[in-house]
Backbone as a ProteinNet text record, in pm:
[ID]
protein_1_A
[PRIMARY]
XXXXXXXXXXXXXXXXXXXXXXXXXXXXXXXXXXXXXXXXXXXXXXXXXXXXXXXXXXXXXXXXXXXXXXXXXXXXXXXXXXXXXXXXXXXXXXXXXXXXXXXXXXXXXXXXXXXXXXXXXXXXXXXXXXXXXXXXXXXXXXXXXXXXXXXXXXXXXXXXXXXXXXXXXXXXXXXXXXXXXXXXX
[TERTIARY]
5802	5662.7	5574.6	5453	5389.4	5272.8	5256	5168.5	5088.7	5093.7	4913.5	4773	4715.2	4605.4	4537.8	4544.6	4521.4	4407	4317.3	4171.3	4136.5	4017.2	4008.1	3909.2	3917	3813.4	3819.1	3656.1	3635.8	3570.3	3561.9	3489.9	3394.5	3246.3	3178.6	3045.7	2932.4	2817.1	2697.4	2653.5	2544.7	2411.2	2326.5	2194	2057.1	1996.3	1861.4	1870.3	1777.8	1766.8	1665.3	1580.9	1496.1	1546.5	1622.1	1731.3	1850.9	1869.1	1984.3	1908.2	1800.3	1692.9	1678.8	1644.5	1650	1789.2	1868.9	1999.2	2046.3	2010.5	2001.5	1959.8	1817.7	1778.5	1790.4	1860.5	1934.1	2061.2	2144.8	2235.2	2211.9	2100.1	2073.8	2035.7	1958.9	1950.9	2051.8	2196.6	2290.9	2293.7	2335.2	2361.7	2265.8	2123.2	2062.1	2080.2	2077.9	2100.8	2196.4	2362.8	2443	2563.6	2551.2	2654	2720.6	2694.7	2754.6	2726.8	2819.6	2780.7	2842.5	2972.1	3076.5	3015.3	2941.9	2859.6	2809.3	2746	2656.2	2715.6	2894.8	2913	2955.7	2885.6	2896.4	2763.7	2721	2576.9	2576.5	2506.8	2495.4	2571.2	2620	2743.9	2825.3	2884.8	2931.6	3064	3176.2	3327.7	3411	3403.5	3533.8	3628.7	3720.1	3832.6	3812.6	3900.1	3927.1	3942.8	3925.1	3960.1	4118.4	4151.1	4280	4294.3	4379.8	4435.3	4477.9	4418.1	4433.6	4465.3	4520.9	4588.7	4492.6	4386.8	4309.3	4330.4	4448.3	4498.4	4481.4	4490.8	4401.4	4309	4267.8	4065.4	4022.8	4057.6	3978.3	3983.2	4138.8	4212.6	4122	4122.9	4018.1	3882.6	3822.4	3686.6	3677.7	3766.8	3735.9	3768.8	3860	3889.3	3805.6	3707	3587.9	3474.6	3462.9	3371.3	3387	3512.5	3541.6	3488.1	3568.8	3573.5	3419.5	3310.1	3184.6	3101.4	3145	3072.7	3079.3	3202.7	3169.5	3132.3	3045.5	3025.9	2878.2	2809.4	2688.5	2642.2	2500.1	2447.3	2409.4	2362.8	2359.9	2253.3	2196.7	2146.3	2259.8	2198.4	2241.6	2120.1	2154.7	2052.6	2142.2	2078.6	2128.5	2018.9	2055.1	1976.7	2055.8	2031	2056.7	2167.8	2205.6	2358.9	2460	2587.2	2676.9	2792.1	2898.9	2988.7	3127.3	3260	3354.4	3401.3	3418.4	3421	3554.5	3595.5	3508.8	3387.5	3373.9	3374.6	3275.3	3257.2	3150.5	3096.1	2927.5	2787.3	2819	2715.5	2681.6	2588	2522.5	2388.9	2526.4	2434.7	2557.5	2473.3	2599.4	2538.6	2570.2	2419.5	2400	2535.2	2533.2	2604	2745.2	2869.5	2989.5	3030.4	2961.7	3033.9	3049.9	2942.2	2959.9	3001.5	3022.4	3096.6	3244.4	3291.6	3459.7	3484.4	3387.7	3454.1	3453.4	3388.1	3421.6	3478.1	3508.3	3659.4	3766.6	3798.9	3893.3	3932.9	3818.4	3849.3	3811	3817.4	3880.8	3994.7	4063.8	4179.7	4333.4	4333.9	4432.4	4395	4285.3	4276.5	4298.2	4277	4306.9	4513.6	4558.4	4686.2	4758.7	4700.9	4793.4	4791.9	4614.3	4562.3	4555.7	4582.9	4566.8	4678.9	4710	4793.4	4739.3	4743.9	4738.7	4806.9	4916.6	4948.1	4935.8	5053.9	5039.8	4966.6	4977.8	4934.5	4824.4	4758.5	4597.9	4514.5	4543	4519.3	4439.9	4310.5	4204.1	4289	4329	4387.9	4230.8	4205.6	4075.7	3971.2	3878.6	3737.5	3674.8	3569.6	3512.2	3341.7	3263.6	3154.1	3038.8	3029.3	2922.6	2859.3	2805.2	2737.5	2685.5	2790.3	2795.4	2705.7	2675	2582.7	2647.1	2727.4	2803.4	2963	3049.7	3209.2	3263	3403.7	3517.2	3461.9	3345.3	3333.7	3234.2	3226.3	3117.4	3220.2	3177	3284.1	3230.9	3339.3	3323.1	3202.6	3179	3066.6	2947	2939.4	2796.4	2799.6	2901	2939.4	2864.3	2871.3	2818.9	2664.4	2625.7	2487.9	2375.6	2433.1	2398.5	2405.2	2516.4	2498.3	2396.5	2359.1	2292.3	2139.3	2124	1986.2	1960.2	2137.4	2083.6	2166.4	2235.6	2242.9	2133.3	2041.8	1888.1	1812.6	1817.2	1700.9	1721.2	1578.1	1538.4	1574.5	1646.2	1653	1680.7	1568.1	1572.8	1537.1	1664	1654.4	1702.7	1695	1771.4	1809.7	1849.4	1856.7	1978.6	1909.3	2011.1	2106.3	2232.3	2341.3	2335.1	2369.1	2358.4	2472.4	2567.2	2660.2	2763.8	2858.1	2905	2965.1	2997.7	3016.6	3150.7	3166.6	3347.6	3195.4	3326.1	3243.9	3385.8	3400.4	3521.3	3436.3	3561.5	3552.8	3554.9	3458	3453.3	3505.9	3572.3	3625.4	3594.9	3437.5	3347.4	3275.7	3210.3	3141.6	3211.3	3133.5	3176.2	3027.6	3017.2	2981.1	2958.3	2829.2	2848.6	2850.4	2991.5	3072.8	3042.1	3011.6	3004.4	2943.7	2843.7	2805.1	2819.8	2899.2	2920.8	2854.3	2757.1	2691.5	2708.4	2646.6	2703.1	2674.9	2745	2654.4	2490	2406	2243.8	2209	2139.3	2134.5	2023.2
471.2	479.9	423.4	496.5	459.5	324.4	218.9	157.7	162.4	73.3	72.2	-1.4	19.4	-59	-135.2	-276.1	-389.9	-431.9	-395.3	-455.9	-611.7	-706.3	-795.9	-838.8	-882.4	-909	-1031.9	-1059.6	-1187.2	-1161.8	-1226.2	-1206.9	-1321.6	-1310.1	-1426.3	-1405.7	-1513.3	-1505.9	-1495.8	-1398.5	-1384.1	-1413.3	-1448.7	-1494.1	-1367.7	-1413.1	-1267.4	-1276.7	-1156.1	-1163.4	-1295	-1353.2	-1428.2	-1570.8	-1611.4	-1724.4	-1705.1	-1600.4	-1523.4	-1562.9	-1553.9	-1530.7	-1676.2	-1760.7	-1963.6	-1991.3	-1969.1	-2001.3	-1930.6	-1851.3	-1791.4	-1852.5	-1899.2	-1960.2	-2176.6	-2191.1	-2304.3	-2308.3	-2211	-2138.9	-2118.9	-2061	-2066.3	-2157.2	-2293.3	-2447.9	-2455.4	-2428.7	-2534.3	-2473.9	-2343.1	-2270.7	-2329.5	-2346.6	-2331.8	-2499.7	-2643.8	-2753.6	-2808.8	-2746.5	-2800.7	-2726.7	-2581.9	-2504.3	-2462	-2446.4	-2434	-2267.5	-2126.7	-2013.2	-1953.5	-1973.2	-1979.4	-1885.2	-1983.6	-1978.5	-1846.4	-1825.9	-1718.3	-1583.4	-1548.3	-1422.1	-1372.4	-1443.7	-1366.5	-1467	-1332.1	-1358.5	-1513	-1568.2	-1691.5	-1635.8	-1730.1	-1677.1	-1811.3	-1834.8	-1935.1	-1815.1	-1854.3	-1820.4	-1806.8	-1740.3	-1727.1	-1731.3	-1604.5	-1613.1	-1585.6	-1667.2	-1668	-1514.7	-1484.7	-1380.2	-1386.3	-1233.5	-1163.3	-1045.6	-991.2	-832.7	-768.1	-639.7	-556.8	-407.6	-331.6	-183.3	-108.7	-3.4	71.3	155.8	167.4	293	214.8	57	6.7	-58.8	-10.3	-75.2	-36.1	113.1	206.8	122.6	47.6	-64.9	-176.8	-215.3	-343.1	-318.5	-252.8	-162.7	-199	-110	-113.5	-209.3	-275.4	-422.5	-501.4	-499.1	-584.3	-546.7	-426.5	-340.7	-359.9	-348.3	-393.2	-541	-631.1	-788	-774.9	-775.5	-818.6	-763.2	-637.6	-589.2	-655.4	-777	-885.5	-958.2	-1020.1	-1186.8	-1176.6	-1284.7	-1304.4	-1406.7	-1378	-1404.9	-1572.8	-1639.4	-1749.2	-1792.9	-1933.9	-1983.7	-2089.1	-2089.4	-2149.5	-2214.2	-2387.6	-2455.4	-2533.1	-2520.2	-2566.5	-2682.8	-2780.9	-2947.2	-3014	-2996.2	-3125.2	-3080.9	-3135	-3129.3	-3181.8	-3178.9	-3269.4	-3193.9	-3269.7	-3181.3	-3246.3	-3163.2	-3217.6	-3218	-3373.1	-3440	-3323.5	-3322.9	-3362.2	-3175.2	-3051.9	-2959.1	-2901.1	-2891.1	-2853.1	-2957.1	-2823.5	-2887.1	-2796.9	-2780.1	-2670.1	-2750.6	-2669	-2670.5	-2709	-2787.2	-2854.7	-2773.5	-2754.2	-2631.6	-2783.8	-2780.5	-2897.5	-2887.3	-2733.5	-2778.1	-2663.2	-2717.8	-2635.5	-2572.3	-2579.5	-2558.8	-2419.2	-2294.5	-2176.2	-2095.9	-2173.3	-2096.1	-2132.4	-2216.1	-2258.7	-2208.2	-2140.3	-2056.1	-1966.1	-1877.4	-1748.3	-1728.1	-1813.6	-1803.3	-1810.2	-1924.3	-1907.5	-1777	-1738.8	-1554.9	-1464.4	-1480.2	-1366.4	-1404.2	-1489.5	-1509.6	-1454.8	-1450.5	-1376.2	-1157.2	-1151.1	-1015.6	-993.8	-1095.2	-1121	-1058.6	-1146.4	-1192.5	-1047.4	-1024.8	-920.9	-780.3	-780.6	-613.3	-574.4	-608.1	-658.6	-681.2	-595.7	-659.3	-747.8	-868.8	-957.3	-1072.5	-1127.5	-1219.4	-1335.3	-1408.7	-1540.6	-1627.6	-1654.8	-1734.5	-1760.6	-1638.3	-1541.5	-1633.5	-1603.5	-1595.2	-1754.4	-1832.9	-1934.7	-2007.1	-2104.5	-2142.3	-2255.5	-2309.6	-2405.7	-2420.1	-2406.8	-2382.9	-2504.6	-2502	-2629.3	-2543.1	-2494.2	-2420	-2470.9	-2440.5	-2508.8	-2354	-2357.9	-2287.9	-2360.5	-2277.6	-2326.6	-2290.5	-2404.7	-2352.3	-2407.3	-2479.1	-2502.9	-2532.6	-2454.8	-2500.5	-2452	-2480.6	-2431.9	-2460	-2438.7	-2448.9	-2521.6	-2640.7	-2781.3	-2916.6	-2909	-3065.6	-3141.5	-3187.9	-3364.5	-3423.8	-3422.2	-3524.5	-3441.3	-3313	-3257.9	-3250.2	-3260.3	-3279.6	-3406.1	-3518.9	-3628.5	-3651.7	-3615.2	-3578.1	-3458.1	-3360.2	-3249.8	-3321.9	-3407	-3446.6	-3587.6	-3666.9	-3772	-3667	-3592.8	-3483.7	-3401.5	-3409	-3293.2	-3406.3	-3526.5	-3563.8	-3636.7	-3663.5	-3682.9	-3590.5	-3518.3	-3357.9	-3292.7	-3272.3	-3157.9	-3063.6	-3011.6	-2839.2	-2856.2	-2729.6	-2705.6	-2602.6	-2504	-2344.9	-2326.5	-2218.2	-2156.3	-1960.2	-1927.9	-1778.5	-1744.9	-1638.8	-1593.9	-1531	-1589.4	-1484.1	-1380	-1254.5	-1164	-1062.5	-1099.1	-1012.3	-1071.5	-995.3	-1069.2	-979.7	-1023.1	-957.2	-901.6	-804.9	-751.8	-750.7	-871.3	-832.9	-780.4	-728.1	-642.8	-723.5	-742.8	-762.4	-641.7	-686.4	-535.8	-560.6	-648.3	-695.4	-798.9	-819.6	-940.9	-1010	-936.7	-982.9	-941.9	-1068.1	-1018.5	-910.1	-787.5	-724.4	-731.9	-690.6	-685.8	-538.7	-528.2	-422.2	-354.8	-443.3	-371.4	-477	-456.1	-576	-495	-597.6	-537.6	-598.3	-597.2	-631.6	-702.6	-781.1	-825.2	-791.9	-828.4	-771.6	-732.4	-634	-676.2	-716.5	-856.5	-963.7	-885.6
-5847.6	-5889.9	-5778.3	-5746.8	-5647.5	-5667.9	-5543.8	-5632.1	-5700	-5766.1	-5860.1	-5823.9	-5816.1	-5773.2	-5837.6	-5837.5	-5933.1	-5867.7	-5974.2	-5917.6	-5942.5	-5911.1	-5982.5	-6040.2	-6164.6	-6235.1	-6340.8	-6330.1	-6425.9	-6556.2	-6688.7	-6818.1	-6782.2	-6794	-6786.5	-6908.2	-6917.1	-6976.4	-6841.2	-6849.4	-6725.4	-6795.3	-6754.1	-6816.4	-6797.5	-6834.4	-6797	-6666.1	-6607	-6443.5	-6377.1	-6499.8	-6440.5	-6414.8	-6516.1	-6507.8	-6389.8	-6354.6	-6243.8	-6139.3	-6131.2	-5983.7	-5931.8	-6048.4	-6083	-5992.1	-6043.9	-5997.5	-5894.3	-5830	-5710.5	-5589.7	-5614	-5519.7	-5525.5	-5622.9	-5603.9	-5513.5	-5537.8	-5437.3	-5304.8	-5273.5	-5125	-5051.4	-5159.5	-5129.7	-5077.7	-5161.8	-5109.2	-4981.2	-4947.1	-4855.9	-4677.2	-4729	-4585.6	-4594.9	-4709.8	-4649.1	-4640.4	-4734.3	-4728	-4661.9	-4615.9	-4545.6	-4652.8	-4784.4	-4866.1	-4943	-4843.5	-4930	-5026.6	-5059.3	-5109	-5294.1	-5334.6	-5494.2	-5485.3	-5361.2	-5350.8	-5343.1	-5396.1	-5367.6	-5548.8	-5633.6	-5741.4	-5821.4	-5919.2	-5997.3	-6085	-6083.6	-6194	-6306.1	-6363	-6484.8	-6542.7	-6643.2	-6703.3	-6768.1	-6681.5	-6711.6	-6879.6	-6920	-7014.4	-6944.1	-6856.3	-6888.7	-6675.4	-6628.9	-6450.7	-6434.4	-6267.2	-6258.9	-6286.5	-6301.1	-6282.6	-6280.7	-6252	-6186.5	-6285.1	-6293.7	-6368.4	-6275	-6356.7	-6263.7	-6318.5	-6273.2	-6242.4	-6399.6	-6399.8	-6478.6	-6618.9	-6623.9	-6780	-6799.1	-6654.2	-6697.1	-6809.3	-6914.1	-6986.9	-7107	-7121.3	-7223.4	-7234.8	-7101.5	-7127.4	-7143.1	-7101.8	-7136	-7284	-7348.9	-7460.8	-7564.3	-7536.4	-7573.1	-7590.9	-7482.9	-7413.3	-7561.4	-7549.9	-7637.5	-7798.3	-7843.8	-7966.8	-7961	-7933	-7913.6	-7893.5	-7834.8	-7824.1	-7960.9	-8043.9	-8135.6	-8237.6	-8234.9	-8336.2	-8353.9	-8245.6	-8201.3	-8228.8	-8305.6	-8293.9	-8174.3	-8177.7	-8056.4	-8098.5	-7963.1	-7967.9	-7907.8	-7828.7	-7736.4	-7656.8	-7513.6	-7486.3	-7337.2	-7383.3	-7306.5	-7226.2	-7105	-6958.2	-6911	-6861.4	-6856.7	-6794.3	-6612.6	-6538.2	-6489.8	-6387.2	-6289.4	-6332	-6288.1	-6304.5	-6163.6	-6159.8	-6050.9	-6079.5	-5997.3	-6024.2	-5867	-5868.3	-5706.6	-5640.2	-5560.6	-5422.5	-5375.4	-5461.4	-5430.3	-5503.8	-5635.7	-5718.6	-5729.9	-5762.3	-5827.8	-5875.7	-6030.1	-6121.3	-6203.1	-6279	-6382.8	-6534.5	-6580.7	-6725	-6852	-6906.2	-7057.2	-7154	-7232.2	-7290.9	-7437.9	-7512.4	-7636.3	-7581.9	-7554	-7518.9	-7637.1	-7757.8	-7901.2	-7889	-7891.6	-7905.5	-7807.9	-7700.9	-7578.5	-7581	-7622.6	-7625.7	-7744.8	-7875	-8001.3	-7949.4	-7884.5	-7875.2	-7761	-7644	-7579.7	-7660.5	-7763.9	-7829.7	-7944.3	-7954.7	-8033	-7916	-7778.7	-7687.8	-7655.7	-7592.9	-7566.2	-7637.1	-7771.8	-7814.6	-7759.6	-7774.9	-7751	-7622.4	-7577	-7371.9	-7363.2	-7455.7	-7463.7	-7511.3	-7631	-7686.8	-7663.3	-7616	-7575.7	-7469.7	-7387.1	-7231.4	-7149.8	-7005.4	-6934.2	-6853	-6909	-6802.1	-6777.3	-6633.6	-6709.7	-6775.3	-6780.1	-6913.4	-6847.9	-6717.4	-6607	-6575.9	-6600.4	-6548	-6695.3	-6800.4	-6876.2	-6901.9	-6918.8	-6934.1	-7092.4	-7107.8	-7197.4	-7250.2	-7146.5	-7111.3	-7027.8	-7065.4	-6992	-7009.9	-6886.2	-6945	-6874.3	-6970.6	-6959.8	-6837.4	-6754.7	-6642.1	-6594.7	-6466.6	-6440.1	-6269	-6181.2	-6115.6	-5923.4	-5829.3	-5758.5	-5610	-5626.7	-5492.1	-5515.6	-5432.1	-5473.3	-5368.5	-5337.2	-5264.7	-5102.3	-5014.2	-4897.3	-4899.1	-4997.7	-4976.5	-4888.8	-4825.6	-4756.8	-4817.5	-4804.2	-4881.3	-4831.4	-4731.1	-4643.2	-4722.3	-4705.1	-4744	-4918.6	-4980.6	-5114.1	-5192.5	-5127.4	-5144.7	-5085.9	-5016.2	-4963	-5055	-5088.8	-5222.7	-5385	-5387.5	-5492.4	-5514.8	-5403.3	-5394.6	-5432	-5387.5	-5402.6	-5596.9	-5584	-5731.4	-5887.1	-5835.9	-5953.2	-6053.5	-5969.5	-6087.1	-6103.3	-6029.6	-6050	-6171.2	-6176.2	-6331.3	-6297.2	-6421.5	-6465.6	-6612.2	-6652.9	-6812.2	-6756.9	-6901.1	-6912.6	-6999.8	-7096.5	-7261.3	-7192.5	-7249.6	-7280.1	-7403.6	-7427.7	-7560.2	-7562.1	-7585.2	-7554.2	-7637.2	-7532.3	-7651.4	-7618.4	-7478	-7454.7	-7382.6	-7338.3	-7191.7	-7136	-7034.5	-6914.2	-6822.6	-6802.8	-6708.9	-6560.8	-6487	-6328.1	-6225.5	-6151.9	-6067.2	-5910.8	-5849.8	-5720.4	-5621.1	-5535.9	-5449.5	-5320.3	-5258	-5181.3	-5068.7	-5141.4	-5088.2	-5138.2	-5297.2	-5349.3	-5494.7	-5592	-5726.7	-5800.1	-5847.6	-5886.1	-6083.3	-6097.7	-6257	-6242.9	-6340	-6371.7	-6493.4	-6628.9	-6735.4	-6806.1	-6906.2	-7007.7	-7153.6	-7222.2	-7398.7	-7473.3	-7557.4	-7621	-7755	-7793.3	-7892.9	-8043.6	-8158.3	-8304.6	-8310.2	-8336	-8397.6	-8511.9	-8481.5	-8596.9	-8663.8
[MASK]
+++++++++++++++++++++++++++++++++++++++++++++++++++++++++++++++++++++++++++++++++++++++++++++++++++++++++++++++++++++++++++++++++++++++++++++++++++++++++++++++++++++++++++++++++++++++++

């Protein structure tokens, strides 16, 4: 059998474009004072489930997986207030209540598991909901210098969840791929 082509992709919560645009250009903060571009190759977003690889031939599976699973979920808010980071590499924006984002990871994850090739490995057992604006290519030195700047700084923001998101990697950047919508209240 010839290969398959395993694309990659993440499930996340993306926010309106105007909250996207907020967190965008916090991103390029880090970028032009801390060398930090790393954040900047996929849209503002708060993670359900890590990326993982999927074969081309059952994107249509998860598509619709995605599609079922979102037509049940009611919508929510969710309010974002203030920094926090996890030493030595991330900053991110802190989601004030984790309650309705760790329930409805925990009712995707079995549909992740059972409907889905993906593996066991791939598969987010635990999240811890942030929303993030510098990681992976912050040095330590400029890590501690960014965070001396953003661990007292204001930020207040809400938006309403009302969907979420399949983003596919395009081999440089992460892309929004598909958004499923959620119940109309």
């Amino acid at each position: 059998m010839p290969n398959q082509q395993r694309n990659l992709y993440f499930i996340a919560l993306v926010p309106h474009s105007a909250l996207r645009e907020r967190v965008e250009n916090l991103k390029k903060e880090m970028k032009d004072s801390f060398n930090a571009k790393h954040a900047l190759k996929s849209p503002a977003h708060i993670t359900l489930q890590m990326p993982f690889r999927s074969s081309t031939q059952t994107e249509t599976k998860l598509i619709q997986t995605l599609e079922e699973f979102a037509r049940q979920q009611d919508t929510f808010e969710i309010n974002l207030s203030g920094f926090d980071c996890f030493e030595p590499r991330v900053i991110f924006i802190k989601i004030s209540d984790h309650t309705p984002i760790l329930s409805l990871h925990a009712k995707l994850i079995p549909d992740l598991a059972n409907k889905i090739e993906i593996g066991e490995k791939e598969i987010s057992q635990n999240i811890h909901p942030h929303m993030t604006i510098a990681t992976r290519d912050l040095s330590t030195q400029n890590f501690n210098k960014a965070w001396s700047k953003f661990k007292n700084r204001e930020f207040k923001a809400s938006f309403l969840c009302k969907s979420l998101f399949l983003l596919k990697h395009n081999g440089s950047f992460w892309d929004i791929y598909q958004e499923f919508l959620f119940k109309k209240q």
